[in-house]
N, CA, C and O atoms as a GROMACS GRO file, in nm:
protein
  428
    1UNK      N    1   3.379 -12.685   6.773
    1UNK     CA    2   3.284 -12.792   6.772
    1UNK      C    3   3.239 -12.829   6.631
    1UNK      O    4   3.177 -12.935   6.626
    2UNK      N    5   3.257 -12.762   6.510
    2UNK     CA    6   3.227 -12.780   6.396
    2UNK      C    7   3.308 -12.885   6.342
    2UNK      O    8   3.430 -12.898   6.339
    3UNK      N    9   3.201 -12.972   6.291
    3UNK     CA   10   3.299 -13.051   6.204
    3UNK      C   11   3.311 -13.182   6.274
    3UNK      O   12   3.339 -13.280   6.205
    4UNK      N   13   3.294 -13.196   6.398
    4UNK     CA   14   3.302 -13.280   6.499
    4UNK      C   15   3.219 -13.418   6.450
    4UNK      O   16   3.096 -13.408   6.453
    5UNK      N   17   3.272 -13.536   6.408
    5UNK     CA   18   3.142 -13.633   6.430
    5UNK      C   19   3.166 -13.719   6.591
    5UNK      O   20   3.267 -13.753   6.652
    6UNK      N   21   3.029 -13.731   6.618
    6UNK     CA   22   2.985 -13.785   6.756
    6UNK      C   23   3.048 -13.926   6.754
    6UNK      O   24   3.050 -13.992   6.651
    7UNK      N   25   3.091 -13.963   6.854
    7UNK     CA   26   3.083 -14.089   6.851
    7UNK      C   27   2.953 -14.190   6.931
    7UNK      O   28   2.906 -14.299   6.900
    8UNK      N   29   2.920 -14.088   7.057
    8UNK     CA   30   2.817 -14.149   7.171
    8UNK      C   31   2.748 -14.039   7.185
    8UNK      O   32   2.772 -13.962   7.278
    9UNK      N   33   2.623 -14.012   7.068
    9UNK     CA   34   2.557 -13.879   7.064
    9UNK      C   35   2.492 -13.929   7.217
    9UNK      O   36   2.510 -13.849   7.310
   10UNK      N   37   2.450 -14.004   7.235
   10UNK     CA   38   2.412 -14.021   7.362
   10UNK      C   39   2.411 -13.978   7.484
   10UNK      O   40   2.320 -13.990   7.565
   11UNK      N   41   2.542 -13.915   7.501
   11UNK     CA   42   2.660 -13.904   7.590
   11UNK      C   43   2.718 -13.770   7.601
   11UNK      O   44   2.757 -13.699   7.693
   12UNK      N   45   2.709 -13.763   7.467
   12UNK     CA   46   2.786 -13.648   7.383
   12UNK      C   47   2.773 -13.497   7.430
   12UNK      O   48   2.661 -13.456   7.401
   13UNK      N   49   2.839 -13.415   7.483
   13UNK     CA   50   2.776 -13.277   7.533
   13UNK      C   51   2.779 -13.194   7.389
   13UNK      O   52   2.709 -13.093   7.380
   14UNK      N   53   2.848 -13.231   7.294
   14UNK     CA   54   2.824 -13.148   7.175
   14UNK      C   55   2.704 -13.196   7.083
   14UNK      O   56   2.674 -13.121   6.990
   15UNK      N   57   2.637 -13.303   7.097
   15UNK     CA   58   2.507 -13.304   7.022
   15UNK      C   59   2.383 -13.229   7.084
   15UNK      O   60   2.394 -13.206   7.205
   16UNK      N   61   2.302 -13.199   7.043
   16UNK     CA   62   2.181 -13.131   7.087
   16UNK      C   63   2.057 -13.160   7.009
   16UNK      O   64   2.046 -13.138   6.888
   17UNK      N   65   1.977 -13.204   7.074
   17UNK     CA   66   1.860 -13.304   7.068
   17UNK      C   67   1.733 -13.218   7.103
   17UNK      O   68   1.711 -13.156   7.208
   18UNK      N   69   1.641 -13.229   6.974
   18UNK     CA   70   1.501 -13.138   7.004
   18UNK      C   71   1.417 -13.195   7.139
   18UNK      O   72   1.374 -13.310   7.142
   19UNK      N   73   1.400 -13.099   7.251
   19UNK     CA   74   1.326 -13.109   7.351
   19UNK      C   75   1.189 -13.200   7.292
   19UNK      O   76   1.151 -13.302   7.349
   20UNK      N   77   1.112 -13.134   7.150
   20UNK     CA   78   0.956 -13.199   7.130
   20UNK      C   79   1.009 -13.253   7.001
   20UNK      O   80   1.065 -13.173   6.926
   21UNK      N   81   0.997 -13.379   6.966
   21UNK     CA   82   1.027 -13.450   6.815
   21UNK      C   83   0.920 -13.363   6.757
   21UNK      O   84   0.817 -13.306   6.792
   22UNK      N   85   1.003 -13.384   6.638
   22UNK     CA   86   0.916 -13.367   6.495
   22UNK      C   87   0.804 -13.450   6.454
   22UNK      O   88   0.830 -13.567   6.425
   23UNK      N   89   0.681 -13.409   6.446
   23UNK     CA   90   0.591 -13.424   6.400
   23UNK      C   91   0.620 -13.561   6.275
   23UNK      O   92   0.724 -13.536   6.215
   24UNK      N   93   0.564 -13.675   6.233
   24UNK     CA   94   0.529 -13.739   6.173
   24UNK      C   95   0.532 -13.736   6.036
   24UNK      O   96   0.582 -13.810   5.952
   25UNK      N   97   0.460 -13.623   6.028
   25UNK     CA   98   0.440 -13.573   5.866
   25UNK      C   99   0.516 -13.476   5.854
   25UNK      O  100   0.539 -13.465   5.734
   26UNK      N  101   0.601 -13.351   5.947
   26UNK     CA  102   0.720 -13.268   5.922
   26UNK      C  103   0.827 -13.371   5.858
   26UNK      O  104   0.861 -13.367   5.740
   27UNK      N  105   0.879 -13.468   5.957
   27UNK     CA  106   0.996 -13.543   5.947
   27UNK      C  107   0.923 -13.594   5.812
   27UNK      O  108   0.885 -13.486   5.766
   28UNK      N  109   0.898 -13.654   5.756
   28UNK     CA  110   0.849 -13.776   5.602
   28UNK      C  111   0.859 -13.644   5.465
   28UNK      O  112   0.881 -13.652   5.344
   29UNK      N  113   0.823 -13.497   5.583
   29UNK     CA  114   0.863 -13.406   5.452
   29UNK      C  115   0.972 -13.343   5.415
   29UNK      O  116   0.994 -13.291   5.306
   30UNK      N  117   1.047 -13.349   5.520
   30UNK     CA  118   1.205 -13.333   5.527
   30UNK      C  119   1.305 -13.405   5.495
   30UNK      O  120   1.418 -13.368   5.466
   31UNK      N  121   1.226 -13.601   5.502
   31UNK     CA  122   1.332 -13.699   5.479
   31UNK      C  123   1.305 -13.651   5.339
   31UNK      O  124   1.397 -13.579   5.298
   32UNK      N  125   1.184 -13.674   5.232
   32UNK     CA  126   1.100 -13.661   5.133
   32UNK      C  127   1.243 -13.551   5.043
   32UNK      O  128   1.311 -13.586   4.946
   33UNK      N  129   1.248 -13.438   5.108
   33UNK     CA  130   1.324 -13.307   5.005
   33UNK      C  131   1.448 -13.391   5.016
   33UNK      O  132   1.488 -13.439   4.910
   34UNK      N  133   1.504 -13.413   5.109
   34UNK     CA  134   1.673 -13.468   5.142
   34UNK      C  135   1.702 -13.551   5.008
   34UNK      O  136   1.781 -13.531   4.916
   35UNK      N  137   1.594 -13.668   5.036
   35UNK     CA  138   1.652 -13.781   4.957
   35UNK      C  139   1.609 -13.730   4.808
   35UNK      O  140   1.685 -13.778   4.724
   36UNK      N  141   1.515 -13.650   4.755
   36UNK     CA  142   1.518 -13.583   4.648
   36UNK      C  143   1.619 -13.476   4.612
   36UNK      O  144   1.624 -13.433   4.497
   37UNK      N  145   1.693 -13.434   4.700
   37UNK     CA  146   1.800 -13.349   4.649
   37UNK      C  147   1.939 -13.476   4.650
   37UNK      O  148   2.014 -13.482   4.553
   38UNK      N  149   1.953 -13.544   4.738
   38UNK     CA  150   2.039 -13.629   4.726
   38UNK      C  151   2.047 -13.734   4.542
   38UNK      O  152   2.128 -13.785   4.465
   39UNK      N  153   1.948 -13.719   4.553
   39UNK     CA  154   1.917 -13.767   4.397
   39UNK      C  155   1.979 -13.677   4.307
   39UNK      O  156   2.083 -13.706   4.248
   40UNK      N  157   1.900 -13.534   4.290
   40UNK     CA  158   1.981 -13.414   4.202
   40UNK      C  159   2.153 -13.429   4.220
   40UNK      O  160   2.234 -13.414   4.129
   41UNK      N  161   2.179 -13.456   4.341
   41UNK     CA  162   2.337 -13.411   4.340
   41UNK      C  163   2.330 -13.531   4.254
   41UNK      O  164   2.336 -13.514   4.132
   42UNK      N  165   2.316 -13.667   4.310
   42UNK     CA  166   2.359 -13.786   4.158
   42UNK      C  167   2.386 -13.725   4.016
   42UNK      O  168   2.480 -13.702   3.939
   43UNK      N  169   2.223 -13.710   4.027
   43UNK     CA  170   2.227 -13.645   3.871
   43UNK      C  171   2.349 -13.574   3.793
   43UNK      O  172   2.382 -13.605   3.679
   44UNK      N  173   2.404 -13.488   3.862
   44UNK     CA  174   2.444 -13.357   3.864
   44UNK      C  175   2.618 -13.495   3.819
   44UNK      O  176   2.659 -13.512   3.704
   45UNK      N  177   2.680 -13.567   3.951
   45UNK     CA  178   2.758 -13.640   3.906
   45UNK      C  179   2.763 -13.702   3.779
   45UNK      O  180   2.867 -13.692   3.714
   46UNK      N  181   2.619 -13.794   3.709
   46UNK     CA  182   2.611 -13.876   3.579
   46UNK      C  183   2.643 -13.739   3.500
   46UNK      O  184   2.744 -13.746   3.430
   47UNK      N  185   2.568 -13.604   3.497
   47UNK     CA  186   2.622 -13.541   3.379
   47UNK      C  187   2.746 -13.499   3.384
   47UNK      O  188   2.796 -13.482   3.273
   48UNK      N  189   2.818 -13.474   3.483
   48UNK     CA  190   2.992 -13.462   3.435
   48UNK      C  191   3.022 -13.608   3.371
   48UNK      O  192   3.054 -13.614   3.252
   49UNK      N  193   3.011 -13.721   3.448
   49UNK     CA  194   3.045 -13.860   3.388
   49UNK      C  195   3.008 -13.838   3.245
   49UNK      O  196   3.109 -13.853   3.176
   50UNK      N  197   2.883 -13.803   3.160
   50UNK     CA  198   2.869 -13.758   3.060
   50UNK      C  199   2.886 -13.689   2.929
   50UNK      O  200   2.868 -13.698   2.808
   51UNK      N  201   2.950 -13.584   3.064
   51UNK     CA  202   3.026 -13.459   2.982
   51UNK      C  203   2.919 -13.414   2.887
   51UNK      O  204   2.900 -13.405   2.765
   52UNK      N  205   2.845 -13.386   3.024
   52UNK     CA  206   2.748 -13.269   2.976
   52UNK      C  207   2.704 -13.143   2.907
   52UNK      O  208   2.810 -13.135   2.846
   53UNK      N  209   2.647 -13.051   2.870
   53UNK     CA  210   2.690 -12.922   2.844
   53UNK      C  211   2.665 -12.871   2.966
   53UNK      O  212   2.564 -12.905   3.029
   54UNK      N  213   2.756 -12.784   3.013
   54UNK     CA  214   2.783 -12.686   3.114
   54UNK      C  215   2.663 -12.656   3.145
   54UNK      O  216   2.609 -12.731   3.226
   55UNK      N  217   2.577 -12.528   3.083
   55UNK     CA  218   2.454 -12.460   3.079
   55UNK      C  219   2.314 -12.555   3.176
   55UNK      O  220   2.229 -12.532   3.263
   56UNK      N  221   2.362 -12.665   3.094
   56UNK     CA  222   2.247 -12.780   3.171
   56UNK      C  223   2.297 -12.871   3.286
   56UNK      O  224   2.239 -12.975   3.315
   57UNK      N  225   2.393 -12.832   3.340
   57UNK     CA  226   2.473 -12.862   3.475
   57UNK      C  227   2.452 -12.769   3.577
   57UNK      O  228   2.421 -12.801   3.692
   58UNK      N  229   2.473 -12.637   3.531
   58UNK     CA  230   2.427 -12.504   3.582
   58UNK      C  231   2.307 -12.516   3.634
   58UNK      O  232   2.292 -12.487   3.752
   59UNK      N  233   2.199 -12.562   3.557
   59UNK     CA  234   2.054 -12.540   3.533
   59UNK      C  235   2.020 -12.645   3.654
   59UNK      O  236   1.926 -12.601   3.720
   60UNK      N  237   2.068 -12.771   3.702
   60UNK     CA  238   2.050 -12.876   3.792
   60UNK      C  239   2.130 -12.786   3.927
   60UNK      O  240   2.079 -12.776   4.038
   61UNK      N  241   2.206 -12.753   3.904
   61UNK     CA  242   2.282 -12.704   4.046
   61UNK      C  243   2.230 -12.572   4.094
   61UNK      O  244   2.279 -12.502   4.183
   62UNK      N  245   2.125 -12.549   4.022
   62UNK     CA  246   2.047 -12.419   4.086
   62UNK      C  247   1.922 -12.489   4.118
   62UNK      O  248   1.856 -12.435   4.206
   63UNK      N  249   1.873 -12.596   4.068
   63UNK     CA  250   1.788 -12.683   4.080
   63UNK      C  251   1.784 -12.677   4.252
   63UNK      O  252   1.690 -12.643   4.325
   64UNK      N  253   1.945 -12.731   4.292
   64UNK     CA  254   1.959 -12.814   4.412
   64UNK      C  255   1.959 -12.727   4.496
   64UNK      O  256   1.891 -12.744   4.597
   65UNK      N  257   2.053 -12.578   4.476
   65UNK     CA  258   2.040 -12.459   4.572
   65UNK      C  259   1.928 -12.411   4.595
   65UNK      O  260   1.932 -12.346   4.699
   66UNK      N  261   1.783 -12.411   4.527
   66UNK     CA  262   1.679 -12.347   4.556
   66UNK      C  263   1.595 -12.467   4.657
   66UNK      O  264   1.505 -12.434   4.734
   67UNK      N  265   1.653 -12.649   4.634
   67UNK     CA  266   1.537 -12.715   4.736
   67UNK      C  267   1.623 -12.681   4.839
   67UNK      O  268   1.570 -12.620   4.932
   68UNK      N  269   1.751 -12.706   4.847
   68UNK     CA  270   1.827 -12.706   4.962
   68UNK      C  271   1.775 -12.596   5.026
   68UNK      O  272   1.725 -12.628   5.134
   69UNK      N  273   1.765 -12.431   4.990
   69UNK     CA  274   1.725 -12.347   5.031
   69UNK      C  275   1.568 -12.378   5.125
   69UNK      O  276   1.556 -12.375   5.247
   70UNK      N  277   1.480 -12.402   5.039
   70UNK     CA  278   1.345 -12.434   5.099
   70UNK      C  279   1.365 -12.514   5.191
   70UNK      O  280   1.303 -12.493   5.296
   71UNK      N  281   1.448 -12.621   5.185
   71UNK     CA  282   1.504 -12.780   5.288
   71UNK      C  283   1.517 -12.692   5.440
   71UNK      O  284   1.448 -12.719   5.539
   72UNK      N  285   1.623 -12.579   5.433
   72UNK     CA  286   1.652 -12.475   5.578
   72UNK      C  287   1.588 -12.407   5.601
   72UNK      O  288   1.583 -12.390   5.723
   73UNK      N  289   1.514 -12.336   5.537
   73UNK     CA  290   1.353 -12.272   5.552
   73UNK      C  291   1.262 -12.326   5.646
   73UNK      O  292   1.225 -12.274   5.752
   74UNK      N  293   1.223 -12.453   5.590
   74UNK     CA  294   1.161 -12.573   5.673
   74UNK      C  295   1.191 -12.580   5.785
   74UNK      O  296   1.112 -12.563   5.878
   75UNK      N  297   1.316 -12.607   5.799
   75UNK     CA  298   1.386 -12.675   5.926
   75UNK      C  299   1.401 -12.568   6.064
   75UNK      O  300   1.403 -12.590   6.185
   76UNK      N  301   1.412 -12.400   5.950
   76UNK     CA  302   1.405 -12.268   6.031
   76UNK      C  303   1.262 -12.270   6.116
   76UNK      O  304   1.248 -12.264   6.238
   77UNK      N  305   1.143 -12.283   5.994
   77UNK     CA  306   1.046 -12.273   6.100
   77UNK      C  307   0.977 -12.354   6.187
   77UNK      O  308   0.875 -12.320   6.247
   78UNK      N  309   1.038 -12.474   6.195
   78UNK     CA  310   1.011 -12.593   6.284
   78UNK      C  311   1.100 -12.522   6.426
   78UNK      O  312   1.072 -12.510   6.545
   79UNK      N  313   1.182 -12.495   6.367
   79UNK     CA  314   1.294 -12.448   6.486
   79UNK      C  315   1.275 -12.356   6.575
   79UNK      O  316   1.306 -12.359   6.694
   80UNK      N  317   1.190 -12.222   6.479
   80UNK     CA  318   1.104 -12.096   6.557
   80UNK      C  319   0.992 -12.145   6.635
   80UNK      O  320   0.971 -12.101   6.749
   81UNK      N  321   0.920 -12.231   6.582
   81UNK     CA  322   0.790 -12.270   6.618
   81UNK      C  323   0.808 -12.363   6.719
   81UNK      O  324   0.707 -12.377   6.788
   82UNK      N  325   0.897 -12.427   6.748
   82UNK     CA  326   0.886 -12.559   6.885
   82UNK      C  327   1.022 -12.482   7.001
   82UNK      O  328   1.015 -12.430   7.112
   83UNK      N  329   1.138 -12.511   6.907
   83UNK     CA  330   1.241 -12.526   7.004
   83UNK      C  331   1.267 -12.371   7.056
   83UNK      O  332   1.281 -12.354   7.178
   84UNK      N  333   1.276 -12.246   6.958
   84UNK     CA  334   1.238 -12.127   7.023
   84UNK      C  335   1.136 -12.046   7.107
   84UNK      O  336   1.147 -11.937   7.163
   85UNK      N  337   1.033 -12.134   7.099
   85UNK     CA  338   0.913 -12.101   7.143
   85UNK      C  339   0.968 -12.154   7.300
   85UNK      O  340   1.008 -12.095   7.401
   86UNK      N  341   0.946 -12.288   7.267
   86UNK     CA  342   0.995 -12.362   7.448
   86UNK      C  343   1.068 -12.264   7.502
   86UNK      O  344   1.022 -12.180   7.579
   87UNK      N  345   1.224 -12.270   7.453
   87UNK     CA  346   1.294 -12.212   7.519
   87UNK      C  347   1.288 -12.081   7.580
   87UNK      O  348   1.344 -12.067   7.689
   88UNK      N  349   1.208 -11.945   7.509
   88UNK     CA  350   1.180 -11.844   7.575
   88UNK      C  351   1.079 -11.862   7.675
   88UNK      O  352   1.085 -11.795   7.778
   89UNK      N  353   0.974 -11.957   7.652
   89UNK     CA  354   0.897 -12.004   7.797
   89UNK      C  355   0.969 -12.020   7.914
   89UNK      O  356   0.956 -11.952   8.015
   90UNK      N  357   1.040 -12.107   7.898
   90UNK     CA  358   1.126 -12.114   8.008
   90UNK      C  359   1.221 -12.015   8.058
   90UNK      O  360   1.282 -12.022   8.165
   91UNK      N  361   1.227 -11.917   7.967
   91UNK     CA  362   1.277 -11.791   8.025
   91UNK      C  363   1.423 -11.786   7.989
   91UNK      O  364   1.491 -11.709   8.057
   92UNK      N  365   1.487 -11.858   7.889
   92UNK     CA  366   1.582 -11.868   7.820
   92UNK      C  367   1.602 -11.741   7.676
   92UNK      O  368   1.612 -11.788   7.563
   93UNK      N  369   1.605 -11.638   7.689
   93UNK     CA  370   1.600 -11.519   7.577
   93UNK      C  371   1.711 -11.531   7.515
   93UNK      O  372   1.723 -11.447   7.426
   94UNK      N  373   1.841 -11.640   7.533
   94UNK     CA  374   1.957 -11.617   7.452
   94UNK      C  375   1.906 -11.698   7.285
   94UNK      O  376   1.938 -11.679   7.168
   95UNK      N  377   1.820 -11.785   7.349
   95UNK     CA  378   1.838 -11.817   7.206
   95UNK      C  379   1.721 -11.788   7.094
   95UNK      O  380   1.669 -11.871   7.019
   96UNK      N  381   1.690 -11.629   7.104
   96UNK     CA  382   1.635 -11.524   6.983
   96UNK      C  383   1.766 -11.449   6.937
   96UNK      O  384   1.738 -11.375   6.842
   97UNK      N  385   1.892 -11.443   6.970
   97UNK     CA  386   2.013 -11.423   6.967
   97UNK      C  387   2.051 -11.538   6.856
   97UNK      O  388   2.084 -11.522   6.738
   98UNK      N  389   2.036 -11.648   6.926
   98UNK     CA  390   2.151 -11.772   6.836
   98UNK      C  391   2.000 -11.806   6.710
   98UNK      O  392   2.043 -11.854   6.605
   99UNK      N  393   1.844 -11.786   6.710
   99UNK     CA  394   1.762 -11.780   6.602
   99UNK      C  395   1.827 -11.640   6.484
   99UNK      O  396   1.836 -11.623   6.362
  100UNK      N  397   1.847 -11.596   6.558
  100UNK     CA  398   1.882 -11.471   6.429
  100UNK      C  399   2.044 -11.507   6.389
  100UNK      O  400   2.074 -11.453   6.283
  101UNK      N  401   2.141 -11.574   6.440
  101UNK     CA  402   2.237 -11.634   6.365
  101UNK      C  403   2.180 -11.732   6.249
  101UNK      O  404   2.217 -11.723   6.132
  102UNK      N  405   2.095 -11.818   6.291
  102UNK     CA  406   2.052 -11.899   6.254
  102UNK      C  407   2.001 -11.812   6.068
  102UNK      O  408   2.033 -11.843   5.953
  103UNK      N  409   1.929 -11.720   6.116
  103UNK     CA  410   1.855 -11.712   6.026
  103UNK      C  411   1.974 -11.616   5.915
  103UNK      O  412   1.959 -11.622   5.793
  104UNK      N  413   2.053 -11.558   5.959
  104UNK     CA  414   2.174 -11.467   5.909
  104UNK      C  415   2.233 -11.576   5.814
  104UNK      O  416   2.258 -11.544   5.698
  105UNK      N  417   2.253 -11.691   5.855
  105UNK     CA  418   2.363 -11.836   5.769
  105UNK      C  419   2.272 -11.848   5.669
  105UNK      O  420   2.327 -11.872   5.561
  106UNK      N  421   2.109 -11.838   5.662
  106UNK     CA  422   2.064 -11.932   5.567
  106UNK      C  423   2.073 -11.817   5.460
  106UNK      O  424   2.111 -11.855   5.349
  107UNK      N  425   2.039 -11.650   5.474
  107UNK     CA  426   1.989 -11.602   5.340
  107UNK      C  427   2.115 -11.615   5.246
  107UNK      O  428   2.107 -11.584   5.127
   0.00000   0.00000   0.00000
């Protein structure tokens, strides 16, 4: 299923859609990091176009691994806090199983 793009997420049995949306001000702080790291990667392109020094290419691409990092952090504990929470209510325990995959990919 990796790798897959949807055509009719709608439809789709491989998309999966949060039971409770995101909060207002979660989502504006998540679009908020995205499009600020989407920026860094730019960056990161103009200084090869540049022909940058290495050291200060380095210095941006650790830049991007530490928001990106915080970016899945975020997204982890939105994920513990709504969609894991629901789901063991309902009496669903597999997915404290697929949370600790979850959390295994990000460190």
């Amino acid at each position: 299923m990796e790798n897959q793009v949807c055509k009719a997420p709608e439809t789709c049995s491989c998309c999966r859609h949060k039971d409770t949306p995101r909060d207002a001000e979660t989502l504006r702080q998540l679009q908020n990091r995205l499009r600020r790291m989407m920026g860094q990667l730019g960056g990161i392109g103009k200084m090869l176009d540049d022909n940058r020094y290495c050291g200060d290419i380095l210095t941006q691409v650790a830049a991007v691994q530490s928001a990106l990092q915080a970016f899945g952090h975020q997204v982890l504990s939105d994920h513990l806090h709504t969609c894991v929470v629901e789901r063991v209510q309902r009496g669903d325990t597999q997915v404290v199983d697929e949370a600790l995959e979850l959390i295994r990919k990000l460190k």
